[in-house]
N, C-alpha and C positions, 0 to 999 in steps of 0.2 A: 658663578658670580661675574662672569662678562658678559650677560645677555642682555642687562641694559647700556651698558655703554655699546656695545655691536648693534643692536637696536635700532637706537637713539643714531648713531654714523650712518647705519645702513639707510635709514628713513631719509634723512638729512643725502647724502649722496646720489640717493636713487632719484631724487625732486630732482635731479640738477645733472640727469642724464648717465649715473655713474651707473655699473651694473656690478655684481658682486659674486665671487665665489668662495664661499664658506665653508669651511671644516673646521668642526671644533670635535677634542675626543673631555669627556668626562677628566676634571683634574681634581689630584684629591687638596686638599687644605696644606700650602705648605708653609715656609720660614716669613714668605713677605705677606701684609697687609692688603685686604682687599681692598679698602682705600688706596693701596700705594699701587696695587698692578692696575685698578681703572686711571687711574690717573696715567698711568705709562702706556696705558693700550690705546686712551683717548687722546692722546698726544701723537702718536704713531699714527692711527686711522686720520687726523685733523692732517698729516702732513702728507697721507697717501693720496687724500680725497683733492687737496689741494695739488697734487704733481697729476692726480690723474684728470681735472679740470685743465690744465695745460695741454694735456696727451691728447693726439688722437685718438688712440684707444683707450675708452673710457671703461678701463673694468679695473677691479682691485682684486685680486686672492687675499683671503688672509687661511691662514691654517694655524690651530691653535692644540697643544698636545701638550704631554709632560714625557722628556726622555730622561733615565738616569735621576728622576727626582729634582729634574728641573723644569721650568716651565718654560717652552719653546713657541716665542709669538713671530710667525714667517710672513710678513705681507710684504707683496709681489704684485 
């Protein structure tokens, strides 16, 4: 359920020289709204894309995983 918003940033990022490293692991359905995690993932990635347009080095991580039955969003 975050492949369109990762998408949609990665596309948008990549026009404007960003470069991307991605890892996502399989998450199962959990407590919050996939409405409510795109909406927090797309706020996150808008704010990465935006420091990494600042940066000389133009690349973002993100890694996406579930530890403990929580959902772990790392961008770096």
């Amino acid at each position: 359920f975050f492949d369109s918003v990762v998408t949609s940033k990665y596309l948008y990022g990549s026009s404007r020289g960003i470069k991307f490293n991605i890892n996502t692991e399989k998450i199962e359905k959990g407590k919050i709204s996939d409405f409510d995690i795109n909406i927090i993932l797309s706020n996150i990635l808008d704010n990465a894309i935006e420091g990494a347009l600042k940066s000389k080095e133009k690349i973002i991580y993100i890694d996406i995983f579930e530890k403990n039955n929580n959902i772990v969003l790392a961008l770096f």
